[in-house]
mmCIF file as gemmi writes it, N, C-alpha and C atoms, coordinates in Angstrom:
data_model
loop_
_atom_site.group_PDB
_atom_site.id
_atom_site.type_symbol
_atom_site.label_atom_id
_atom_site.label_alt_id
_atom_site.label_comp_id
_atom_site.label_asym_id
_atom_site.label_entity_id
_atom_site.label_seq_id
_atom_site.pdbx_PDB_ins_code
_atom_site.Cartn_x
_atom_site.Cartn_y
_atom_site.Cartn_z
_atom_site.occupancy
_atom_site.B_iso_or_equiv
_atom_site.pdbx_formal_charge
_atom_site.auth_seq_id
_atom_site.auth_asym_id
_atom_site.pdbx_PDB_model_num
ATOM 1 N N . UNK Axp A 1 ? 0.838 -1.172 0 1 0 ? 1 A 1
ATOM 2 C CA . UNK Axp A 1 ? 0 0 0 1 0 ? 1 A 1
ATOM 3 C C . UNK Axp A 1 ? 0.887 1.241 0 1 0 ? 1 A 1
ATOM 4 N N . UNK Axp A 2 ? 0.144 2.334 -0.767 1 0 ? 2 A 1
ATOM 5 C CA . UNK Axp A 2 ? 1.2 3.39 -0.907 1 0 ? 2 A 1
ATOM 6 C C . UNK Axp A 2 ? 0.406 4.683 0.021 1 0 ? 2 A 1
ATOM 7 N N . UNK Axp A 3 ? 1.429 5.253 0.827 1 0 ? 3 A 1
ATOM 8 C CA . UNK Axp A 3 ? 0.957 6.202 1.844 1 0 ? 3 A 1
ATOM 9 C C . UNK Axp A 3 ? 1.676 7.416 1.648 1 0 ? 3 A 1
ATOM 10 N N . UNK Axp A 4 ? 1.079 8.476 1.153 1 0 ? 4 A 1
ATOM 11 C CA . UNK Axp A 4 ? 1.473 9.856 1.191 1 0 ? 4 A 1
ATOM 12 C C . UNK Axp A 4 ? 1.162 10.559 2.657 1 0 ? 4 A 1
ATOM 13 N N . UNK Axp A 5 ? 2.906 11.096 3.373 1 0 ? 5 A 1
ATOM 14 C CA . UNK Axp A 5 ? 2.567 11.669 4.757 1 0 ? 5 A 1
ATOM 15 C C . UNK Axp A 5 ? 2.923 13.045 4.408 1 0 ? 5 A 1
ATOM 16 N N . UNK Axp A 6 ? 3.018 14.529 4.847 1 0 ? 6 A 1
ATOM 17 C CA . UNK Axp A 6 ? 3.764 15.287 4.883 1 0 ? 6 A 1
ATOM 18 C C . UNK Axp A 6 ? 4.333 15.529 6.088 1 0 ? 6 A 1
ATOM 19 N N . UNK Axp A 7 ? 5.307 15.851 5.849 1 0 ? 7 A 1
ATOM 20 C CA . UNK Axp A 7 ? 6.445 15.847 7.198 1 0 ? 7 A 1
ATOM 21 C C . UNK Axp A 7 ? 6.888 17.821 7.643 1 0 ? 7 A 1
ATOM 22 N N . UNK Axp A 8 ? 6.888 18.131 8.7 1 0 ? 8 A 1
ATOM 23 C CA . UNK Axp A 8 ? 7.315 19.162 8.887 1 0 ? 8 A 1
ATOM 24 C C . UNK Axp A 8 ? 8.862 19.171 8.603 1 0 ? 8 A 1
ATOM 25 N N . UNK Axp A 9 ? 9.402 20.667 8.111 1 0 ? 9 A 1
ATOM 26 C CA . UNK Axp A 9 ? 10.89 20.314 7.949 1 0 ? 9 A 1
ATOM 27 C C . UNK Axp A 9 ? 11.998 20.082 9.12 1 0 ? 9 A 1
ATOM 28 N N . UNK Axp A 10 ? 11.867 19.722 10.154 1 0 ? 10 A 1
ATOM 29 C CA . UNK Axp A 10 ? 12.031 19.139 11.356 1 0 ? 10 A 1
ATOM 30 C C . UNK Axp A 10 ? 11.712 17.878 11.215 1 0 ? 10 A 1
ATOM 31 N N . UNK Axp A 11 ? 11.052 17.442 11.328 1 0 ? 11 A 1
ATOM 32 C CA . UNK Axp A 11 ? 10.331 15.924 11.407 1 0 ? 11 A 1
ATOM 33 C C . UNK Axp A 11 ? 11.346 15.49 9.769 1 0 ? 11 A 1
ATOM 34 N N . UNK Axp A 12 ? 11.33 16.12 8.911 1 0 ? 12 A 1
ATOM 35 C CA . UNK Axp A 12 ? 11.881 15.454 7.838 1 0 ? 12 A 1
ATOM 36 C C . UNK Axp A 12 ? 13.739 15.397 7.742 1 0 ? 12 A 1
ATOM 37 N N . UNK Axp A 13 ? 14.055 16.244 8.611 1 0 ? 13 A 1
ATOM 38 C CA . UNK Axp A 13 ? 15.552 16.335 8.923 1 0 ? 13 A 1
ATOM 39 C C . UNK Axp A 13 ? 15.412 15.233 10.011 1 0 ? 13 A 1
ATOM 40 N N . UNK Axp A 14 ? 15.05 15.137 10.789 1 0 ? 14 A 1
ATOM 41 C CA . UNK Axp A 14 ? 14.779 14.085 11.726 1 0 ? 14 A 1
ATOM 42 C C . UNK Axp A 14 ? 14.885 12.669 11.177 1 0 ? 14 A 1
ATOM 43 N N . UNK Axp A 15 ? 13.661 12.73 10.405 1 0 ? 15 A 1
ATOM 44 C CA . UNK Axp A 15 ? 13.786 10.917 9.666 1 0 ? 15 A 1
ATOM 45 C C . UNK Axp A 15 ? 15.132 10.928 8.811 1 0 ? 15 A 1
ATOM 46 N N . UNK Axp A 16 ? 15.6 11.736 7.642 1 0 ? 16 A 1
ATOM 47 C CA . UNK Axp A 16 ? 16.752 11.492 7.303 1 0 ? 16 A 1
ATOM 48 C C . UNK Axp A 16 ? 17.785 11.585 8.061 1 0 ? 16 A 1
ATOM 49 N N . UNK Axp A 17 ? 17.862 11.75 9.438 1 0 ? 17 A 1
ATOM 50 C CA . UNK Axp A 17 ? 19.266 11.883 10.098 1 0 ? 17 A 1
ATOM 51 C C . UNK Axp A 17 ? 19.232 10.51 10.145 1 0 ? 17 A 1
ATOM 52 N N . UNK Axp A 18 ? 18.43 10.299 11.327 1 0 ? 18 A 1
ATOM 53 C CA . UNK Axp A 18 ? 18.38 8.774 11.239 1 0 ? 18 A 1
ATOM 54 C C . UNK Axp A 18 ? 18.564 7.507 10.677 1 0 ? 18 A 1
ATOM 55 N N . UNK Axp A 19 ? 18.079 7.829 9.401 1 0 ? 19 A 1
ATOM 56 C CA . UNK Axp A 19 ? 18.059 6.873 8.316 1 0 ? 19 A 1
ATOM 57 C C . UNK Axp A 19 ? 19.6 6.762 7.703 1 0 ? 19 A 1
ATOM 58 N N . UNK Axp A 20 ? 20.349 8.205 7.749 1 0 ? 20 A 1
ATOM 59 C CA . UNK Axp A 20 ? 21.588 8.171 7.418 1 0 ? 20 A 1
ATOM 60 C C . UNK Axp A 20 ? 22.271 7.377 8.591 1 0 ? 20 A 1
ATOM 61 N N . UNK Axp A 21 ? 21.903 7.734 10.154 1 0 ? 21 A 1
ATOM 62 C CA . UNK Axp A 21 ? 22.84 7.009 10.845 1 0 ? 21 A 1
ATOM 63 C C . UNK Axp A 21 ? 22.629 5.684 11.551 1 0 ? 21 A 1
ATOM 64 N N . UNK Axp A 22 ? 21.214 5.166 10.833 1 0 ? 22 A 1
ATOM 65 C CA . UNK Axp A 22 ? 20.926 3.604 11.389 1 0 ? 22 A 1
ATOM 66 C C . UNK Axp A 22 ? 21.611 2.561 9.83 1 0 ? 22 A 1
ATOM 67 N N . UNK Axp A 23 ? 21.602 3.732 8.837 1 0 ? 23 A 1
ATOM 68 C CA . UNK Axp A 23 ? 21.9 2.57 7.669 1 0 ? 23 A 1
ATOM 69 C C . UNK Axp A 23 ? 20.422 1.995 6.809 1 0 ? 23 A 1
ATOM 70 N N . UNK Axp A 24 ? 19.284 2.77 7.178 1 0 ? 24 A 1
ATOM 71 C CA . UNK Axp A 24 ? 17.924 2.032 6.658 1 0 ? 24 A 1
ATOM 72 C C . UNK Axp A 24 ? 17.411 3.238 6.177 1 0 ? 24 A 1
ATOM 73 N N . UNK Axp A 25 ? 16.858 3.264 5.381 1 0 ? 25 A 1
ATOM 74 C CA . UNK Axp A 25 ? 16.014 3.846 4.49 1 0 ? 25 A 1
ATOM 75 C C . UNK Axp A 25 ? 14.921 4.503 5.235 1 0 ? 25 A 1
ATOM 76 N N . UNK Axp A 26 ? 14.688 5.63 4.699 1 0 ? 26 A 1
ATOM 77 C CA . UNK Axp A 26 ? 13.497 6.641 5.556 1 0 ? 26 A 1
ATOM 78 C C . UNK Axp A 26 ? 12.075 5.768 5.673 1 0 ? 26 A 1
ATOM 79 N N . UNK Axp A 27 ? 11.496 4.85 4.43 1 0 ? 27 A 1
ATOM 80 C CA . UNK Axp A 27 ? 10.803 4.067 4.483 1 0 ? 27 A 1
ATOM 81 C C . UNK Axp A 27 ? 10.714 3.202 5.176 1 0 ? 27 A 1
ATOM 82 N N . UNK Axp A 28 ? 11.535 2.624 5.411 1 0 ? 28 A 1
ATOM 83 C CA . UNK Axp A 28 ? 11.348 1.425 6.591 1 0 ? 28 A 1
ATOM 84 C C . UNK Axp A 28 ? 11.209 2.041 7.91 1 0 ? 28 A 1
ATOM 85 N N . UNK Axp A 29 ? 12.323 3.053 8.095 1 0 ? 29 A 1
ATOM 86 C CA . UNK Axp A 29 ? 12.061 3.765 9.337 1 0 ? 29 A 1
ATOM 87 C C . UNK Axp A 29 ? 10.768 4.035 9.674 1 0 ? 29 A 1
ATOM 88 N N . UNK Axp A 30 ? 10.085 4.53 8.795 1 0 ? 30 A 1
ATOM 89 C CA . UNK Axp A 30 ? 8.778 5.267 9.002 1 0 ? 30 A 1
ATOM 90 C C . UNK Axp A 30 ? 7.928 4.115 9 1 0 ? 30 A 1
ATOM 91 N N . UNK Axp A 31 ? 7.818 2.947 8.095 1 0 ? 31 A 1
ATOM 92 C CA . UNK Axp A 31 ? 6.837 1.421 8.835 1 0 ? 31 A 1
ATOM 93 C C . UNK Axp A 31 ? 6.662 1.628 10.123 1 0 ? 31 A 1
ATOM 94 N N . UNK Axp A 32 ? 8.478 1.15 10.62 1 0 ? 32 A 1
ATOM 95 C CA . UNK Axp A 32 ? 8.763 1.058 11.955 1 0 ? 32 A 1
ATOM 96 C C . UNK Axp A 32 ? 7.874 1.764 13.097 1 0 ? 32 A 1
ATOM 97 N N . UNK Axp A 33 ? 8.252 3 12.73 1 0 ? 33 A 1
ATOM 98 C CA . UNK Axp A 33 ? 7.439 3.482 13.653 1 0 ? 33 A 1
ATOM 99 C C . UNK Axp A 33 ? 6.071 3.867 13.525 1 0 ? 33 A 1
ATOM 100 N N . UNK Axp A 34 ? 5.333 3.646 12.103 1 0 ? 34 A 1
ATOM 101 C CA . UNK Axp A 34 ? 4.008 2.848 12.572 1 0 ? 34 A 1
ATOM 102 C C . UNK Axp A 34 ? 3.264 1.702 12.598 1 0 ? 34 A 1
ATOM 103 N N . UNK Axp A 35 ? 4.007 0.862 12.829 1 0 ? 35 A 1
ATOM 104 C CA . UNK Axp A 35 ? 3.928 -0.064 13.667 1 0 ? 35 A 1
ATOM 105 C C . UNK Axp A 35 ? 4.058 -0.659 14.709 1 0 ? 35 A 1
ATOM 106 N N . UNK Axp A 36 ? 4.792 0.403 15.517 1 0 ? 36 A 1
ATOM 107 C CA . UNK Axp A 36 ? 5.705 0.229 17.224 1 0 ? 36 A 1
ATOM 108 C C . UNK Axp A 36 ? 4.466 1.675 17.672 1 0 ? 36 A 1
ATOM 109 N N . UNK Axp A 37 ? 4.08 2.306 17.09 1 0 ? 37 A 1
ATOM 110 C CA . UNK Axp A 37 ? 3.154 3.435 17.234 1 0 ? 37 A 1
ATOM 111 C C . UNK Axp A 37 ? 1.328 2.408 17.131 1 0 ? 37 A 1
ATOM 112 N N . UNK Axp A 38 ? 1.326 2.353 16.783 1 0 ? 38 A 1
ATOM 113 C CA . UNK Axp A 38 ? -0.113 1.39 16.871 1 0 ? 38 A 1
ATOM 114 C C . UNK Axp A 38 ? -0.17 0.327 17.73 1 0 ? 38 A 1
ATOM 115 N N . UNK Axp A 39 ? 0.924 -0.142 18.012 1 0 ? 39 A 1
ATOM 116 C CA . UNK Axp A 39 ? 1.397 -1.296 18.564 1 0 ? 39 A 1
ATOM 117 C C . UNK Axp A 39 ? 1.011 -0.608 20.001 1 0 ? 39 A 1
ATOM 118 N N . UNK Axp A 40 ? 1.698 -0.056 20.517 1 0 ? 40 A 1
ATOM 119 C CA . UNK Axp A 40 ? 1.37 0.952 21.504 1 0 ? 40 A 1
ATOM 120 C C . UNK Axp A 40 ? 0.414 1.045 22 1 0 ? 40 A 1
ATOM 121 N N . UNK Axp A 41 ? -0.183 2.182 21.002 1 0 ? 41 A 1
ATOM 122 C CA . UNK Axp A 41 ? -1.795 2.593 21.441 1 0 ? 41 A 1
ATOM 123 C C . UNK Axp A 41 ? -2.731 1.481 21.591 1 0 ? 41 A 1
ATOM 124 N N . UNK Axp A 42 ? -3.091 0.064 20.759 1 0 ? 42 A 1
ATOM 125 C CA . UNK Axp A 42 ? -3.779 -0.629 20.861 1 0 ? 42 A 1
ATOM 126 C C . UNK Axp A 42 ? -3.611 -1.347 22.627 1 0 ? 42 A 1
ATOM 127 N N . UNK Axp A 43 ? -2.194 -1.575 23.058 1 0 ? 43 A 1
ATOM 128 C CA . UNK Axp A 43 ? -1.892 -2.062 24.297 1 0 ? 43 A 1
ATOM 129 C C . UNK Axp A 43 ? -2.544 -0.915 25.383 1 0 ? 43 A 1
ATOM 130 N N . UNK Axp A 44 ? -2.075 0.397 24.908 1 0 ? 44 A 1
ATOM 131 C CA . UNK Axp A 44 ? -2.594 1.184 26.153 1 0 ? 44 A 1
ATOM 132 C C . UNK Axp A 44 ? -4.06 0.911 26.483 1 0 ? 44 A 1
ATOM 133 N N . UNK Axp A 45 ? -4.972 0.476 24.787 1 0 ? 45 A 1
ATOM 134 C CA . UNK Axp A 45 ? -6.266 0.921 24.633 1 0 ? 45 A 1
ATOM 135 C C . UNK Axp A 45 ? -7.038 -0.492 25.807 1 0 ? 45 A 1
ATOM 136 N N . UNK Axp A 46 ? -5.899 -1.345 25.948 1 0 ? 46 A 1
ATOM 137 C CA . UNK Axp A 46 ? -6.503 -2.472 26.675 1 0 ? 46 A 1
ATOM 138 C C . UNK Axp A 46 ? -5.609 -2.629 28.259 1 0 ? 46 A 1
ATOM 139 N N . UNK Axp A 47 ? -5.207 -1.618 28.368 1 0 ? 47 A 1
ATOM 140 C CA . UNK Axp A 47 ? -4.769 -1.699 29.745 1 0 ? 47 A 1
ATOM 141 C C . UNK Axp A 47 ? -5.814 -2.195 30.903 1 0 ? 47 A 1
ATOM 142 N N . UNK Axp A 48 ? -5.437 -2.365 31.902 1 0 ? 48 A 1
ATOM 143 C CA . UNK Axp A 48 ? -6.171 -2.363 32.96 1 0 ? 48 A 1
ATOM 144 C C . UNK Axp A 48 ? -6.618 -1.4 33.747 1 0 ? 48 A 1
ATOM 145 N N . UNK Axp A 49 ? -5.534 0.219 33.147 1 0 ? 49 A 1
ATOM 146 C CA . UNK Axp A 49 ? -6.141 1.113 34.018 1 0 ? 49 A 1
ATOM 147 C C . UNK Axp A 49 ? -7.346 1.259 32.793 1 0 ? 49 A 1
ATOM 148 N N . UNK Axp A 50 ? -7.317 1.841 31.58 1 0 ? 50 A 1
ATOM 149 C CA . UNK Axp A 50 ? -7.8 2.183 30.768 1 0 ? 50 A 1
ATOM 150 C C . UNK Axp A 50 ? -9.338 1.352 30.816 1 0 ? 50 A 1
ATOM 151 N N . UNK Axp A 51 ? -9.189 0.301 30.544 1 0 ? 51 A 1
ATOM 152 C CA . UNK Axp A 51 ? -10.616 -0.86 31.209 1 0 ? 51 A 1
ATOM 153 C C . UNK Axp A 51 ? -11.115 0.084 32.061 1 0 ? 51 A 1
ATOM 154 N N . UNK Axp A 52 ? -10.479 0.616 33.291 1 0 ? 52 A 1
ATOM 155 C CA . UNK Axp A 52 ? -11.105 0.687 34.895 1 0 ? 52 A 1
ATOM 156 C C . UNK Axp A 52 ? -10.966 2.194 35.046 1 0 ? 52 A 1
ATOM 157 N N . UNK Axp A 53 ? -10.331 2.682 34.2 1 0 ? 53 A 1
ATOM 158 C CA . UNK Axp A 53 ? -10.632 4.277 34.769 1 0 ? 53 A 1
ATOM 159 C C . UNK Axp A 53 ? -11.742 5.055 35.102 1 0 ? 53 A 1
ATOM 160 N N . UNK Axp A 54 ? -12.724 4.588 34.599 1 0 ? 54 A 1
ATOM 161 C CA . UNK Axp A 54 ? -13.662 5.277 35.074 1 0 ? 54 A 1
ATOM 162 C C . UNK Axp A 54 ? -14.372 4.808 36.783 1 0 ? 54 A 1
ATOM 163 N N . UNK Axp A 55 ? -13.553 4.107 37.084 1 0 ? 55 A 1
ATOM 164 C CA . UNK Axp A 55 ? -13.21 3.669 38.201 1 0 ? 55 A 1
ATOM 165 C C . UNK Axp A 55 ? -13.084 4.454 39.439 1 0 ? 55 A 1
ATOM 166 N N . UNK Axp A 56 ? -11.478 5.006 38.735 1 0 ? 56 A 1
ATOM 167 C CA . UNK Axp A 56 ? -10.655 5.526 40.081 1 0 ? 56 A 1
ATOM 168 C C . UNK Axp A 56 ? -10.856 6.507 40.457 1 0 ? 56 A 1
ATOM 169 N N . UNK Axp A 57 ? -10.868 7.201 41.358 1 0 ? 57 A 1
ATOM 170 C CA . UNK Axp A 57 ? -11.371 8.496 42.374 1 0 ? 57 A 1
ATOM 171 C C . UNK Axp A 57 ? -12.328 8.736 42.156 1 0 ? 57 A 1
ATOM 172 N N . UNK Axp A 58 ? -13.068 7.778 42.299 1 0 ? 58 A 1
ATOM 173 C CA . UNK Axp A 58 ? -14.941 7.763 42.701 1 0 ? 58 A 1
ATOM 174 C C . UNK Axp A 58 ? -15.353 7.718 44.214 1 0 ? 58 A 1
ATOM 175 N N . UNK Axp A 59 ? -14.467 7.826 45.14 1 0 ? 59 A 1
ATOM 176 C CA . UNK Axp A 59 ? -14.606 8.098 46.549 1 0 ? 59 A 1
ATOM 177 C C . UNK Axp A 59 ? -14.931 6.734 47.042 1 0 ? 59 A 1
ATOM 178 N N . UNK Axp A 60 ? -15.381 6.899 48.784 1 0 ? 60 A 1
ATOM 179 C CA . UNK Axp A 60 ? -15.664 5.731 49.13 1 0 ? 60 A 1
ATOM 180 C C . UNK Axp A 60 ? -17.231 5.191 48.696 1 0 ? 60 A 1
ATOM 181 N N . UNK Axp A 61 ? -18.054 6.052 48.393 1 0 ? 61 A 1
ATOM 182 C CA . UNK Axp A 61 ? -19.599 5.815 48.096 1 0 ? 61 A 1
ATOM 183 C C . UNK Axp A 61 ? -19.441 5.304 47.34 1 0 ? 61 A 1
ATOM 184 N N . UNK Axp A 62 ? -18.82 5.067 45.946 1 0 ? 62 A 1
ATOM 185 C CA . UNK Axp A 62 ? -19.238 4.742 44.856 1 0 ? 62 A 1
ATOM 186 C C . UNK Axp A 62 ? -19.926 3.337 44.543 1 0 ? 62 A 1
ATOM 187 N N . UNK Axp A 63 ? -20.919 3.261 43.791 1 0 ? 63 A 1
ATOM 188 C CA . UNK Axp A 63 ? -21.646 1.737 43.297 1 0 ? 63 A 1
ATOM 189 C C . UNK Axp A 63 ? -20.737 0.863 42.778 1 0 ? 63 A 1
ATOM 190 N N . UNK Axp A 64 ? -21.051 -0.284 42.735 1 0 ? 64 A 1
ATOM 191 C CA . UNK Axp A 64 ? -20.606 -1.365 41.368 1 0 ? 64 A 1
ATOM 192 C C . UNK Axp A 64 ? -20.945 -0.79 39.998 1 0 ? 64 A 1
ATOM 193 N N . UNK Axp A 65 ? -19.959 -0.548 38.958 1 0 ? 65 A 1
ATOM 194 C CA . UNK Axp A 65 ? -20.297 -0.654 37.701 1 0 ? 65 A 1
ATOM 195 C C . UNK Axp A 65 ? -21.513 -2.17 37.27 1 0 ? 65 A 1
ATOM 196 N N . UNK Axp A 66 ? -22.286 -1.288 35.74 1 0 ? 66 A 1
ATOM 197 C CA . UNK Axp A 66 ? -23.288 -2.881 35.522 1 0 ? 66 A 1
ATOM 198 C C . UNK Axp A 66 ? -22.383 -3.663 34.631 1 0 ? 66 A 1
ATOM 199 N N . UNK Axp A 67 ? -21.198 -3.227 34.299 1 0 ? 67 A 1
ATOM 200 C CA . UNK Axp A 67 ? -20.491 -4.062 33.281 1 0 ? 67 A 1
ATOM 201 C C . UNK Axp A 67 ? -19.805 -4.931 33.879 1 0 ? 67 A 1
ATOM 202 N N . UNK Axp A 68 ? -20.035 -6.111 33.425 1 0 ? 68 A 1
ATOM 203 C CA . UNK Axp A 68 ? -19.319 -7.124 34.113 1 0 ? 68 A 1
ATOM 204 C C . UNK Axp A 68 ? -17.505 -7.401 34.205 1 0 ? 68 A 1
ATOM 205 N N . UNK Axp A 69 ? -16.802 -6.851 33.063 1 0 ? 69 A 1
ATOM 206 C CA . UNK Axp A 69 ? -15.548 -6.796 33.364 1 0 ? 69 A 1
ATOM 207 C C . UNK Axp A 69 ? -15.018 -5.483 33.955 1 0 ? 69 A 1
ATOM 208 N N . UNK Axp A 70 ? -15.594 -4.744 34.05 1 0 ? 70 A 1
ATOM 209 C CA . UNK Axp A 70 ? -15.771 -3.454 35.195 1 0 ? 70 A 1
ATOM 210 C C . UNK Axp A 70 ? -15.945 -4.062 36.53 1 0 ? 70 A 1
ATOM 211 N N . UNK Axp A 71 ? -16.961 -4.857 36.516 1 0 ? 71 A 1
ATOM 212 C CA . UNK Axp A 71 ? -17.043 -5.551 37.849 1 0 ? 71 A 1
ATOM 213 C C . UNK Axp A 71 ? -16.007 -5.906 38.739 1 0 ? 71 A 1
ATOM 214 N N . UNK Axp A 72 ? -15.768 -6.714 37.647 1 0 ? 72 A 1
ATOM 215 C CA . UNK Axp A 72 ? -14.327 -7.278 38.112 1 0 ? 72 A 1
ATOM 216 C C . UNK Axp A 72 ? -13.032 -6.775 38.781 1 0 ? 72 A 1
ATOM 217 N N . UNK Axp A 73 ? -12.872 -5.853 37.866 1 0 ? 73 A 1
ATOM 218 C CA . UNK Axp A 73 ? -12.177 -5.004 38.492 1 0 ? 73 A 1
ATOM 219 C C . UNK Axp A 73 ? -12.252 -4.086 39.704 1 0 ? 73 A 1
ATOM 220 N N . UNK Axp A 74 ? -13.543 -3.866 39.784 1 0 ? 74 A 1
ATOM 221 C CA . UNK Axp A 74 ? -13.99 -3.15 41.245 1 0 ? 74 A 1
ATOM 222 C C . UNK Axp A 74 ? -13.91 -4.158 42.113 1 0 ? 74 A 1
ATOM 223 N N . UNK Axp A 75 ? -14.524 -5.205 41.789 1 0 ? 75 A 1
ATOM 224 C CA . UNK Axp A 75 ? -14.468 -6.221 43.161 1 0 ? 75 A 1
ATOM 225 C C . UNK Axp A 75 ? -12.592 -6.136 43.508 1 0 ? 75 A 1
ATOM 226 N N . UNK Axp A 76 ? -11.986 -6.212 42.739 1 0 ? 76 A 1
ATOM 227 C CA . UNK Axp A 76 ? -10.598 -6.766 42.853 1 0 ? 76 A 1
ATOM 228 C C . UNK Axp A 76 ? -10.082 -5.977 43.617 1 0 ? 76 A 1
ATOM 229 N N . UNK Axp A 77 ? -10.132 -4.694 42.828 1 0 ? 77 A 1
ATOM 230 C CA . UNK Axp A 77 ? -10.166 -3.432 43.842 1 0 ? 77 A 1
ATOM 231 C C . UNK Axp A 77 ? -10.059 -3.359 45.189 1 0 ? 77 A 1
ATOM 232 N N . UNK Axp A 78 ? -11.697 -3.752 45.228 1 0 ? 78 A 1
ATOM 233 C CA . UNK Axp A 78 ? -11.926 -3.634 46.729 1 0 ? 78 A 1
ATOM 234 C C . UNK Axp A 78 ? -11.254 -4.791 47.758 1 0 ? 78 A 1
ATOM 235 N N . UNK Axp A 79 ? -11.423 -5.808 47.449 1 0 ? 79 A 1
ATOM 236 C CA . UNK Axp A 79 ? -10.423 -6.966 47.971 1 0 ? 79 A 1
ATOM 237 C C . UNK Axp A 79 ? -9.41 -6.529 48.469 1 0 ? 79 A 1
ATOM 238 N N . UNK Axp A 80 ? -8.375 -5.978 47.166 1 0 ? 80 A 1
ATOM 239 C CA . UNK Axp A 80 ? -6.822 -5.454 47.574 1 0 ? 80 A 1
ATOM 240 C C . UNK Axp A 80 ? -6.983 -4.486 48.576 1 0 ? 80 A 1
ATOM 241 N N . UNK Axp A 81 ? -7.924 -3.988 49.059 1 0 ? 81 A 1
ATOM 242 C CA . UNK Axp A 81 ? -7.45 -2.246 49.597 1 0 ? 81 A 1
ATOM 243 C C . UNK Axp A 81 ? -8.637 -2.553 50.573 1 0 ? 81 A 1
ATOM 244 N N . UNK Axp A 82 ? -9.119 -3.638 50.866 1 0 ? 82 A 1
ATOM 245 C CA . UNK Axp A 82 ? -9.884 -3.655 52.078 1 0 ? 82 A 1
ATOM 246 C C . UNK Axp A 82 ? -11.396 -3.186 52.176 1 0 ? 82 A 1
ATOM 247 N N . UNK Axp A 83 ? -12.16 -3.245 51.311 1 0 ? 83 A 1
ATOM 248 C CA . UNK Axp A 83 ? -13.966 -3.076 51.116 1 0 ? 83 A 1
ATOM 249 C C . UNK Axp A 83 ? -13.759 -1.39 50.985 1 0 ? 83 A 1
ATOM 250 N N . UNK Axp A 84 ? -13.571 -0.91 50.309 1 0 ? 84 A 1
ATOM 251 C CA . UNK Axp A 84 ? -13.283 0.545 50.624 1 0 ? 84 A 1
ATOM 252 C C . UNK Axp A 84 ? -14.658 1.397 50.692 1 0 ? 84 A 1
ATOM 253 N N . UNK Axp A 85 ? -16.24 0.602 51.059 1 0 ? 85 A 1
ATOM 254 C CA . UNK Axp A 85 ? -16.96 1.255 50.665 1 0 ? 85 A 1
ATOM 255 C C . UNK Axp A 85 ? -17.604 1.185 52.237 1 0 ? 85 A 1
């Protein structure tokens, strides 16, 4: 697949420095990093805080979420840190 990016002239002195001093081609470089860039975000997108954030600093009142892997995590929660409710 062919991908047209534009690069700021920073960002484009940037990838060619690199590319001059890893020995690889601006193209591959630039795969690289989107693929270590997606790679990323998809992991953050399934973290455990990310799952549960809507979670944290909800005080001691707060309910059970109705979602069940929300659940989970609240129960776990509460386990570790002693019924906090």
């Amino acid at each position: 697949m062919t991908l047209s990016v534009r690069l700021s002239t920073e960002e484009e002195s940037l990838l060619e420095m690199a590319a001059r001093r890893s020995g690889r081609s601006k193209s591959e470089l630039a795969r690289q990093a989107v693929h270590e860039l997606c790679h990323k975000l998809i992991r953050e997108e399934q973290s455990s805080y990310s799952i549960g954030k809507d979670l944290f600093d909800k005080g001691l009142l707060s309910e059970a979420p109705d979602d069940s892997l929300k659940k989970q995590i609240w129960d776990k929660l509460r386990v570790k840190h002693g019924n906090l409710g």
